[in-house]
N, C-alpha and C positions, 0 to 999 in steps of 0.2 A: 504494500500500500504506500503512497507516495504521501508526499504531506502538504499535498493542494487538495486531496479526496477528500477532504472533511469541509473544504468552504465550498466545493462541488456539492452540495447537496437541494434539494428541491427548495428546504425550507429558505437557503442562502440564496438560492438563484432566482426566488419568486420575490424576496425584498430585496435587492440588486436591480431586478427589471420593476421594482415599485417606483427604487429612487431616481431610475432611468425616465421612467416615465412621466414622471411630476416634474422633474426639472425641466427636463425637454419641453413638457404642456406648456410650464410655465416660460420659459425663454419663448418659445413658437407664438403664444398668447401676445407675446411684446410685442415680437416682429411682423406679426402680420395682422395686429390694431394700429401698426402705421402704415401698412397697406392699404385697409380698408377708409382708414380715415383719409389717406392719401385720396381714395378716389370721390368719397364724396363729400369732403368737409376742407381738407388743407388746402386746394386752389383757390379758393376764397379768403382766406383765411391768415396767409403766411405770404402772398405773390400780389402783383399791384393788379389792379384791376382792368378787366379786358376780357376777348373774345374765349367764352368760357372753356373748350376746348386745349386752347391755348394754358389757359389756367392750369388746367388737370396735368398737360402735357410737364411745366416745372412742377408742378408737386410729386409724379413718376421719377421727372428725376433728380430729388432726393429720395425718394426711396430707392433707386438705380446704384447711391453712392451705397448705400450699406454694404451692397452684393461686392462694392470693391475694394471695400473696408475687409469683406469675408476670409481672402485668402491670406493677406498682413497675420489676421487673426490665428488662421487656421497653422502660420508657420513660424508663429511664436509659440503657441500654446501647443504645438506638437513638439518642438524644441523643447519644452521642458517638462510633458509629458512621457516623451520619449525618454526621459532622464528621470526626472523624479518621483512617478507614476501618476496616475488615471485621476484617480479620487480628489487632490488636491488642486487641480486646473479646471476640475468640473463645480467644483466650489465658488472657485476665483470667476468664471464663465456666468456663471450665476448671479453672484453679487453684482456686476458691470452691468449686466442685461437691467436686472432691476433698477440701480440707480438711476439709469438714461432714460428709460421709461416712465419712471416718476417724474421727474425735470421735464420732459417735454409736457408733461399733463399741467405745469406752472408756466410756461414761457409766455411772453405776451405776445400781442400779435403785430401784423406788420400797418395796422390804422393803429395800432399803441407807441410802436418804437422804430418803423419803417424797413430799411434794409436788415434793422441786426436782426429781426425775427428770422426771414430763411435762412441766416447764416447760424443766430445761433442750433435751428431745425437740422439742420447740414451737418452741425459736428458732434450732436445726440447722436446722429443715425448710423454716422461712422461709429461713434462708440458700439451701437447695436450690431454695428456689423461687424465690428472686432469680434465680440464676445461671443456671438453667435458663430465666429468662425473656427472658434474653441468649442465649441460646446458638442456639436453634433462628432465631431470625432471621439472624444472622450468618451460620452454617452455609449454609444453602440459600441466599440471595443472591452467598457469595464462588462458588459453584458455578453457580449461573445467570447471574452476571454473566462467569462465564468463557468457557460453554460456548457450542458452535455454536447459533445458535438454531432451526434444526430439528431439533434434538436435543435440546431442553435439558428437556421434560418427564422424558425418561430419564435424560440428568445429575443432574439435582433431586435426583430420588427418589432415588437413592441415601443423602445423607442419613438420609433418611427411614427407609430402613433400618435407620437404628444403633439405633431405637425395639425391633424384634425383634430384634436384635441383642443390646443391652443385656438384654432381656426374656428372652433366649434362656441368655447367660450367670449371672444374677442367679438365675432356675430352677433354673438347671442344679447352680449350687453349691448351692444350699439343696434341689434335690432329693437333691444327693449326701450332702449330712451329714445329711439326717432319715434315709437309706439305710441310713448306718454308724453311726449314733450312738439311743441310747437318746431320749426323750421327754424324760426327768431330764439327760440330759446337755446337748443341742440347746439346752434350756430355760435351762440353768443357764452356756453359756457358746459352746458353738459356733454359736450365732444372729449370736456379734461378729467369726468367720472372716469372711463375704463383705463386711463393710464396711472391716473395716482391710486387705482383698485390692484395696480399692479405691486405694492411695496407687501401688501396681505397674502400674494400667490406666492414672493418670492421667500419671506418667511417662513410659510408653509414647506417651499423647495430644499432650503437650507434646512431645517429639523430636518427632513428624511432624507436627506444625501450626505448630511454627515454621518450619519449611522452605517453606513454601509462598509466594507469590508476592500482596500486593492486588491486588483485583480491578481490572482493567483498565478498568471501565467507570465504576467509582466514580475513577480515578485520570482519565479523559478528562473526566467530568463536572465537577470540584474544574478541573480546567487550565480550562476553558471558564467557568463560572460563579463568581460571585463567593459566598460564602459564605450561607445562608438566612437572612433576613432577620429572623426570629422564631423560637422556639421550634420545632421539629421537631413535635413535638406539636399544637402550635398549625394548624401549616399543614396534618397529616394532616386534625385535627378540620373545619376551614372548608372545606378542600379536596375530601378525601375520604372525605364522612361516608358517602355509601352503599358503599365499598368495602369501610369497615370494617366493615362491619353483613353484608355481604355475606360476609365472612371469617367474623366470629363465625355467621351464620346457616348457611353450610357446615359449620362446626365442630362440630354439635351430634349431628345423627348418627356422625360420625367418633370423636368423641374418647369421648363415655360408651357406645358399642357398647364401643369398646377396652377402655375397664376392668374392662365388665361380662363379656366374653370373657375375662379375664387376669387381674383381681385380684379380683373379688367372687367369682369361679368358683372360686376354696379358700374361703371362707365358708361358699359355699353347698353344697360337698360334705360339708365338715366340720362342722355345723351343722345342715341341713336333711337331708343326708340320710347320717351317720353315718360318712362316707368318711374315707380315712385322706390323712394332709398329701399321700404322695406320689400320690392319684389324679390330685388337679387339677394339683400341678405337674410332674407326668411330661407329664398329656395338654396345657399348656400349653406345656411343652418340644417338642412334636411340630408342635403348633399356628404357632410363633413357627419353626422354622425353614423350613416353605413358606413362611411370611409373609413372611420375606425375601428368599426368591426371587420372589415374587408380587408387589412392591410394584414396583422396577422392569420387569417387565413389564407393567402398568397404564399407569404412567409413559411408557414406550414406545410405546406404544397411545395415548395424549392425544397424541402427536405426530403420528399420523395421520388420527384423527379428530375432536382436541378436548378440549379439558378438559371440556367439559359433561357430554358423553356417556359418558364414560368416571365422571366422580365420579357422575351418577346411577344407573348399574347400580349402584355401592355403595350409596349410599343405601336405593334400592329393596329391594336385598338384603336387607341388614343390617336393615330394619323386618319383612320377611318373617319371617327367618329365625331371628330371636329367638325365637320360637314355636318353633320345632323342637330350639333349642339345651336350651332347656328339657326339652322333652319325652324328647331324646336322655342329657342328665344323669339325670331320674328314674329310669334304667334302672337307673342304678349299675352299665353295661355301661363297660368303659374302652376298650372299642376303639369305642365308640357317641361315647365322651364326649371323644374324642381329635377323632373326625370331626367334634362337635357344633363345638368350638374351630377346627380348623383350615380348616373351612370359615368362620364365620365372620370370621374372618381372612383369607382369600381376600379376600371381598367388604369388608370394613374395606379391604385394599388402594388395591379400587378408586376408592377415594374417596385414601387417605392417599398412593396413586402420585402423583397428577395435581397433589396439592394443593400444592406448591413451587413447582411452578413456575406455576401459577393466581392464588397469592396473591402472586409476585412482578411478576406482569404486573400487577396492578393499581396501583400505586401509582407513580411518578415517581423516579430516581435519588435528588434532592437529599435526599431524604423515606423513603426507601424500607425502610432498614432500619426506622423508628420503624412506619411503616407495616406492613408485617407483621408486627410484633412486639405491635403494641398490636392489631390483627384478631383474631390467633391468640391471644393470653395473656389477651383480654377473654374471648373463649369460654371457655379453660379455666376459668374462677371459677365457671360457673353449670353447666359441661358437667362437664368429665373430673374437678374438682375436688370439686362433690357426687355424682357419680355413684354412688362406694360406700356412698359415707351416705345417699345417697335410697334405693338398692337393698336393702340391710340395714335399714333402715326399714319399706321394704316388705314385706319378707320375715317380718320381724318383726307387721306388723300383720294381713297376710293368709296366713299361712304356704302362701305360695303361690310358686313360680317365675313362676308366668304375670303375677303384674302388676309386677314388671321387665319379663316381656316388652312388656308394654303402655307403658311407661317409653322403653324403645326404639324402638319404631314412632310413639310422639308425636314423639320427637327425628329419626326420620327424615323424618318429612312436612315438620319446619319446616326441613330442610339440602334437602328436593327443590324446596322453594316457593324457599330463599334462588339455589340455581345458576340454575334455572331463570327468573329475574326479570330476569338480570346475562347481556349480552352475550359471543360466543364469545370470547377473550383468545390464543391460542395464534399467533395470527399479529401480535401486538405486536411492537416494535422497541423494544425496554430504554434505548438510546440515546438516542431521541427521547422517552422520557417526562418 
């Protein structure tokens, strides 16, 4: 018996994927209430006044800077992940997320203080995107280095979940206050409820991720080996340049379907087709909670049959299915436009199940956090990070839904060519890499 068997156990690997996933909800919760606010409240709000589209278009991009904020983050915080272990960078990831989130829910605006509002908006959001570029590495690695490893695409994904999770809660409050409150009021003060609601989630986060245990595999790796010889970074880059490329070229249908499913989909109702705040975010509320049950059972499913096969039904999907999501919004039916979301998010799953534990198999212990961290947060800058701003662009030049869709099915052909290039992983041994 080796002397990691005893923190291998159900009852250690069920609170490990607890603290995983409360943190995660809660980081996810931060970053994508300035999505949503992004699309129907901060163009008004933060930007001088004018052609409202225009509006939407700066308040995208600041949310655009976080994604570029994301890989800074992901290659600091895997630098000293990679060194000092899991637990205490998922900590530090946490605390960062919450305080920025708090702050922008007090900043004043730009009829209050003029240009400093989007700038001071601007350097919140890189914070958030620092922290966030920490966090999702850490998260999914202290849970797949825990778990059984014929289980461990199901372990993963839990994680993964806090994405609708956060998505789901983040919604839910901002569907509730456009519910009870005026246009003038929302406008003028209750947009700053769900982010100063954010210092409660993240207390919450910290009690249960302190509790939890490093990962076992990074602590037998560190006794066995002597420290990495160069830069973390360094060694992914010479080492593992096609994994990385392999990670970012997954990433691409995965991460700008999600956006355009979740946060360009209040634009585009409010905007293109006259709809009111709560269409899209009711029908993203309905959307995000199958999503969460959908995501570890994908996860689930890569354990039996493979990460390939399982992320290429999403892929496939999700290029498909763009075309219908569209067509099912122009109805301006919400029970058309509930099913347009929550399917698409079905098939988003089956890509964002598998992907934890896919991207953790390719990289080596010593390396590993910097390694998934720099895969996943490279993608985001060109994927999840212009997403809304290429989409609103589009939107904008062809007042059209269909060429987003077309925007999505590009992105899906180059995530089906990147899986399908890159060898099955699911029956890797994390110890020996």
């Amino acid at each position: 018996m080796t002397t990691t068997e005893p923190v291998r156990t159900r009852t250690s690997i069920v609170r490990v994927v607890g603290a995983s996933l409360v943190g995660t909800t809660v980081e996810w919760y931060d970053f994508f209430l300035y999505g949503v606010a992004a699309s129907v409240v901060f163009g008004d709000l933060f930007f001088p006044k004018g052609e409202q589209l225009t509006g939407t278009l700066l308040s995208f991009a600041t949310f655009a800077v976080g994604f570029f904020a994301r890989p800074i983050g992901g290659v600091v915080f895997g630098h000293f992940g990679d060194r000092l272990g899991r637990k205490q960078l998922l900590v530090l990831s946490l605390l960062m997320m919450g305080v920025a989130t708090f702050a922008i829910g007090l900043l004043p605006t730009y009829a209050q203080v003029g240009a400093l509002a989007p700038i001071l908006l601007t350097v919140l959001r890189l914070v958030q995107g620092f922290a966030l570029g920490g966090e999702w590495g850490g998260a999914v690695l202290i849970v797949s280095e825990h778990g059984d490893p014929a289980r461990r695409g199901f372990w993963a994904s839990w994680p993964q979940a806090g994405a609708p999770a956060g998505q789901l809660i983040a919604n839910g409050v901002l569907a509730g206050l456009a519910a009870f409150q005026s246009d003038a009021a929302f406008n003028a003060w209750g947009w700053r409820i769900p982010f100063l609601l954010s210092a409660v989630l993240v207390l919450v986060g910290l009690w249960v991720r302190l509790r939890i245990e490093e990962s076992p595999v990074f602590q037998e790796a560190r006794a066995k080996h002597e420290p990495v010889d160069k830069l973390p970074i360094i060694e992914v880059i010479t080492r593992y340049p096609r994994e990385v490329l392999t990670a970012m070229g997954a990433r691409m249908a995965e991460n700008v379907s999600y956006y355009i499913f979740t946060i360009v989909i209040a634009t585009y109702a409010k905007e293109h087709l006259g709809m009111g705040k709560s269409f899209a975010l009711n029908a993203v509320l309905i959307g995000a909670a199958v999503h969460f049950f959908a995501i570890p059972m994908w996860g689930a499913l890569s354990d039996r049959i493979g990460r390939r096969p399982v992320y290429l039904i999403g892929a496939v999907g999700v290029g498909v299915w763009g075309f219908l999501f569209v067509a099912l919004l122009d109805t301006k039916n919400f029970a058309l436009a509930a099913l347009a979301v929550t399917v698409g998010l079905v098939l988003h799953g089956a890509m964002y199940g598998p992907q934890a534990a896919f991207f953790t198999e390719l990289f080596g212990t010593r390396v590993r956090y910097s390694g998934v961290s720099i895969g996943y947060q490279l993608a985001s800058i060109i994927a999840g990070g212009l997403a809304p701003f290429i989409a609103v662009a589009l939107l904008k030049a062809y007042d059209s839904g269909y060429a987003i869709a077309v925007y999505v099915a590009v992105c899906a052909v180059i995530s089906i060519v990147a899986v399908t290039s890159y060898t099955e992983t699911r029956r890797r041994d994390l110890t020996t890499l």
